[in-house]
N, C-alpha and C positions, 0 to 999 in steps of 0.2 A: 451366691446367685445374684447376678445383676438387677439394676431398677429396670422395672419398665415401665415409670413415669418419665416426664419432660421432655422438650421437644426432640424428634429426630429429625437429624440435617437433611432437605430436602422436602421434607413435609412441608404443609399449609398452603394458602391460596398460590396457584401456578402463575408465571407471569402470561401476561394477556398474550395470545398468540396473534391475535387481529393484526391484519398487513395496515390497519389504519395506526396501531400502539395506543388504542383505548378502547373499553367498551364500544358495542357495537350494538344495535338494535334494528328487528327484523321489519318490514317493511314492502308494503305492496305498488309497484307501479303499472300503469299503462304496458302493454307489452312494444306498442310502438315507441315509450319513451325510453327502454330498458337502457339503449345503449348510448343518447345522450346523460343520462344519471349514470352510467357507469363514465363516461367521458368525464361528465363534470367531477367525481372523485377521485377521479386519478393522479390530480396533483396532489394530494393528500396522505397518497399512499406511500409509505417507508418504502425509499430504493434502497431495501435489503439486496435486489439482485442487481445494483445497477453496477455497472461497468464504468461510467464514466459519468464525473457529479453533473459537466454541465448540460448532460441529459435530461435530469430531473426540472428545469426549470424550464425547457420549451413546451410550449402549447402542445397538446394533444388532439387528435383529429376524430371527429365520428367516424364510426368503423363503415357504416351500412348505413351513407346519405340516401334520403327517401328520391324515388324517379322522378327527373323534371322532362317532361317531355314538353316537346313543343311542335308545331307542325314545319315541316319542308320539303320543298319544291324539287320534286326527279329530276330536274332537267340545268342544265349547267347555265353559267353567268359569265356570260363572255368578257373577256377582260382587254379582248385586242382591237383590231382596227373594224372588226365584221359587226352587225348589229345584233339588239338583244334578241333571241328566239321568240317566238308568239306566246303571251301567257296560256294560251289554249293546244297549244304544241305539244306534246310528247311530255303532257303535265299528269300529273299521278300523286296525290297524297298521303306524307306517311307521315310517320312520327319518330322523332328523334329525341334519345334520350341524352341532354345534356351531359348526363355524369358518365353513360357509355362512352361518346365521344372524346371528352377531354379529358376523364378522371383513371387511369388505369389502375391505381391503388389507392381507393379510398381514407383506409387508415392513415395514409401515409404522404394524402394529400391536404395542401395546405393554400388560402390566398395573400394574398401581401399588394399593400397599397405604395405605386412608388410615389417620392417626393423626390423633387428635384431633374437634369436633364442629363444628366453624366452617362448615360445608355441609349442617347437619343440616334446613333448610327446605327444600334442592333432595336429599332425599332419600338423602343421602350420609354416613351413619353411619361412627361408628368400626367401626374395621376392614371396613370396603366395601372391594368388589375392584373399581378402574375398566379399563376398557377402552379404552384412548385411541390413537386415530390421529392419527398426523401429518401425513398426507396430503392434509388437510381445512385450508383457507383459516380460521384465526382470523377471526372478527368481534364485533362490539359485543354483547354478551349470550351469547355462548359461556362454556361451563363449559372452561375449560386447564389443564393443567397448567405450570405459571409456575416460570421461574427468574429469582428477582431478588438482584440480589448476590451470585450461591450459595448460597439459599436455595428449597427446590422447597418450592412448594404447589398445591393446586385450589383453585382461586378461579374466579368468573365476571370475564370479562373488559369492562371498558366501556371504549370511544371513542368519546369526540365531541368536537368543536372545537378539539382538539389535546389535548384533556385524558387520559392515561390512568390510570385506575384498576384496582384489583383489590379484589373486591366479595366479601365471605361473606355466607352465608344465612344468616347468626346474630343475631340486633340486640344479641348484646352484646359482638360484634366490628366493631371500625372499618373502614371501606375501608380500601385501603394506594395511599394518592396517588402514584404515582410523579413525583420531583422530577430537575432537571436536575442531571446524573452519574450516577443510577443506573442500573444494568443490567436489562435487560427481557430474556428471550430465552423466546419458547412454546415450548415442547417439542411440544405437540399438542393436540387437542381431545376431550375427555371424548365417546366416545359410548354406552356403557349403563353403569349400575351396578349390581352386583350385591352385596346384603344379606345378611345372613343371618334368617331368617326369624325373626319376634320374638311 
């Protein structure tokens, strides 16, 4: 008859299953702050499921930014040779919610401050604020936000026939040819920019 003392293989303490890889403790917050505290630990978190590593070190987006409304005017702003409408004309007050207008996937929207004037043709001055979703399939003539070698820029993106390129609006900066070994990875796609008024 066998012992049944000492240890059996797979007994004793389990390993920590926590997506953080350490102890964990429970904890009450704000219900409005839920999902920035969930934002803020999400770099922290083991990409056991990640697909591709240099996912794990871009920024993360609050899921459900809270409403910015602000007020504006029913009635249009003439931009051509005719004059402006009467402010008491066919005036109506509503409210417009910043994030409905510009933000179509929140999680997945991101800002970025430019430096420099390399996109000053497609309207993207120094110090512009972009608005850039990731959510949005990159293609051929898209405005990205580009990491190449560890180097972020907004550049328009071209492909064709295996060729890629990153393209400024400037003509007195070069494409940037991407050659065999470099690193390409989009971050996301430019979709408004906002100026500061000149």
């Amino acid at each position: 008859m066998g012992s049944r003392g000492g240890k059996r293989e797979g007994s004793g303490p389990k390993k920590s299953m926590s997506p953080y890889g350490e102890k964990t403790s429970v904890i009450r917050v704000p219900a409005s702050l839920k999902s920035d505290v969930l934002v803020y630990l999400e770099p922290f978190r083991k990409a056991s499921q990640q697909t591709a590593v240099e996912e794990a070190s871009f920024p993360q987006a609050i899921p459900n930014p809270r409403p910015l409304l602000r007020p504006i005017y029913s009635g249009n702003v003439t931009a051509g040779q005719s004059r402006f409408p009467s402010p008491a004309q066919d005036y109506e007050q509503k409210m417009l919610d910043l994030n409905d207008r510009f933000i179509a996937n929140p999680p997945a929207t991101f800002f970025f401050t430019v430096k420099g004037d390399s996109m000053v043709d497609a309207g993207i001055f120094d110090g512009a604020t972009l608005i850039v979703d990731r959510s949005i399939k990159p293609k051929s003539s898209s405005i990205v936000i580009a990491d190449v070698d560890g180097e972020w820029m907004v550049k328009r993106l071209y492909k064709r026939s295996g060729v890629v390129k990153l393209l400024s609006e400037n003509p007195l900066n070069a494409p940037i040819v991407l050659e065999e070994g470099q690193e390409l990875v989009i971050f996301g796609v430019v979709t408004y920019v906002i100026n500061q008024a000149r």
